[in-house]
C-alpha positions in Angstrom: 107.4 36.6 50.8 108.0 38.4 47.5 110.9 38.2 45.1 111.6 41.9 46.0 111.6 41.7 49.9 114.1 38.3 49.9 116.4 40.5 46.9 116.6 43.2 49.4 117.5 41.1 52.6 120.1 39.1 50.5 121.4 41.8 48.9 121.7 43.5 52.3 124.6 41.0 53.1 128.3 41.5 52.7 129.7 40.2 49.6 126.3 39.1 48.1 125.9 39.5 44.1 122.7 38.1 42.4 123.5 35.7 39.4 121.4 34.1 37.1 121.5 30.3 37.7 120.0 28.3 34.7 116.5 29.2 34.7 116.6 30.6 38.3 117.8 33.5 40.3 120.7 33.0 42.7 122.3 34.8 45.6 126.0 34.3 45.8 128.5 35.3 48.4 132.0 34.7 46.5 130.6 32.4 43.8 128.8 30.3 46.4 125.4 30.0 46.0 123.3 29.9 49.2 119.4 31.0 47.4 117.9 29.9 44.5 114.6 31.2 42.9 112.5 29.2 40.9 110.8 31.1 37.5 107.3 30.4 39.5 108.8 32.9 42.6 106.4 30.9 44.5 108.8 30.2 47.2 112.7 30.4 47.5 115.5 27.2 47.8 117.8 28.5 51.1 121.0 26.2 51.0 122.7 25.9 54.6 124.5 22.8 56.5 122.8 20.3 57.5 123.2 20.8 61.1 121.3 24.2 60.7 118.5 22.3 58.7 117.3 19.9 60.9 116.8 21.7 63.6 115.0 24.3 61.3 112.8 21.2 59.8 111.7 20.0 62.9 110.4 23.8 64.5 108.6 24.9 61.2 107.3 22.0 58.9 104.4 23.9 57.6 106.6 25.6 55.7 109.7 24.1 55.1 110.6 21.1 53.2 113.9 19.3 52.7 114.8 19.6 48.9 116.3 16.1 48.0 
């Protein structure tokens, strides 16, 4: 997925504002950062509870890693 298409999804979302974050992009919903993009853009950090992750984890591990 490109930079653009995951800009225009978040952006798409109530209350979202894109922040720079360090090096990195971030999306932010009221401060609260929930995506981070790397300087590469080679692939996006998503940020939800755990109890959403795991479940995600186990149904798509070719492309999704747990960042520790």
């Amino acid at each position: 997925m490109k930079l653009a298409t995951v800009r225009q999804h978040a952006l798409s979302l109530p209350e979202v504002t894109e922040e720079p974050h360090f090096q990195y992009s971030s999306f932010r919903v009221r401060g609260k950062i929930f995506v981070t993009v790397p300087p590469d853009e080679r692939h996006i950090h998503i940020f939800v509870a755990e109890q959403q992750r795991e479940p995600a984890l186990a149904i798509h591990p070719e492309f999704l890693e747990k960042l520790t």
